[in-house]
C-alpha positions as CSV (number, residue, x, y, z in Angstrom):
1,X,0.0,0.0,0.0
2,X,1.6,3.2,-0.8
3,X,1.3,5.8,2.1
4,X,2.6,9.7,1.1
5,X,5.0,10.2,3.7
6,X,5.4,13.7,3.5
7,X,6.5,13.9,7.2
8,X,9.5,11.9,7.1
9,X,12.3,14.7,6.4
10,X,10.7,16.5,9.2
11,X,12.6,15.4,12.4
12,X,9.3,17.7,14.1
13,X,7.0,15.4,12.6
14,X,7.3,12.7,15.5
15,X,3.1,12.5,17.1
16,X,0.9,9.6,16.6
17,X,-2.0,9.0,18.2
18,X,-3.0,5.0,18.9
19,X,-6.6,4.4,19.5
20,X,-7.6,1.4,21.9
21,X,-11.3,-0.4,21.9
22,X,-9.6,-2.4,25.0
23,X,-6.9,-1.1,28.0
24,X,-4.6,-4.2,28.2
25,X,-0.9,-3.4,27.1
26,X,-2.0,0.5,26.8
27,X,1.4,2.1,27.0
28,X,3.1,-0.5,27.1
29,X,3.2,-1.2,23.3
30,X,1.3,-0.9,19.8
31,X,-0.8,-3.5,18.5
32,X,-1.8,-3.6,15.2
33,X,-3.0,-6.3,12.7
34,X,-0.9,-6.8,9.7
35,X,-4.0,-6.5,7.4
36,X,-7.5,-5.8,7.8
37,X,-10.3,-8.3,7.4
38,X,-10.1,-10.6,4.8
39,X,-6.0,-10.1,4.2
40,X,-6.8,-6.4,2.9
41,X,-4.3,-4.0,3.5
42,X,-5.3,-1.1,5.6
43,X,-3.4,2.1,5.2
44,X,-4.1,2.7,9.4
45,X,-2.4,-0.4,9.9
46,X,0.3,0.3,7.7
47,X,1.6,3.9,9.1
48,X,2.1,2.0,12.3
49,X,5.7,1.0,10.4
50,X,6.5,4.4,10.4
51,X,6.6,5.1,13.7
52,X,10.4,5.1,15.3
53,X,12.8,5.3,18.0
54,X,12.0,8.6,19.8
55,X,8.6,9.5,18.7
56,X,5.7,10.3,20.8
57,X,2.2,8.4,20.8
58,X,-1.0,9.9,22.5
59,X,-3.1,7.3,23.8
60,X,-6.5,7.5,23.0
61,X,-8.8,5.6,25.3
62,X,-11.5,5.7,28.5
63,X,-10.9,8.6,31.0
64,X,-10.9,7.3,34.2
65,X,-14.5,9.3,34.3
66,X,-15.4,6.9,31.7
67,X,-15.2,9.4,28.5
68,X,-13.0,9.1,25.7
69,X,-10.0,10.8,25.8
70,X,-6.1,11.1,26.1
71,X,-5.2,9.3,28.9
72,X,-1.0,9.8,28.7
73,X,1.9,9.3,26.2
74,X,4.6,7.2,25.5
75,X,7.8,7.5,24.0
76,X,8.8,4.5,21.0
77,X,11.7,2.8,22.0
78,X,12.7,0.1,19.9
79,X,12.2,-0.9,16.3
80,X,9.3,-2.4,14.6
81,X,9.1,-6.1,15.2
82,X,6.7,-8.6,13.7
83,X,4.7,-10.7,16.0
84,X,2.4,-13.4,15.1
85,X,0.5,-11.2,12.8
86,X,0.8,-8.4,14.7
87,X,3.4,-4.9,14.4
88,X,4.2,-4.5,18.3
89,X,6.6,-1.2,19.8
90,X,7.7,-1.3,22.8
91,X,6.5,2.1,24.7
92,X,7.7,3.7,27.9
């Protein structure tokens, strides 16, 4: 899938946000599916590989008033590995 990074010779360019339906390993790391349903490529899925060493994710999940919100950032620590399936980085 071809994604138009336009943001990668811009070393201010470093926010993501990741987006949670469930809290378990919030912060701890990024989960997302290779593909979408079906085997489909999904360009969300896909600029997940594009986040690197040093760059800041904004967790988007339940306040603890129940609401839907940022709850905190991380800061990516390591590469990109593939797991099962699965693009995981580990977060601080």
């Amino acid at each position: 899938m071809a994604i138009n990074n336009w943001w990668d010779s811009d070393p201010e360019e470093c926010y993501w946000m990741e987006i949670r339906q469930e809290p378990r390993g919030l912060g701890e790391y990024l989960r997302t599916p290779v593909a979408a349903a079906g085997g489909k490529p999904s360009w969300s899925y896909e600029l997940t590989t594009y986040v690197r060493p040093g760059d800041r994710i904004f967790h988007w999940h339940k306040t603890p008033a129940g609401e839907p919100g940022i709850i905190g950032w991380s800061e990516a620590l390591g590469p990109l590995p593939c797991s099962a399936g699965s693009h995981y980085v580990r977060a601080a």
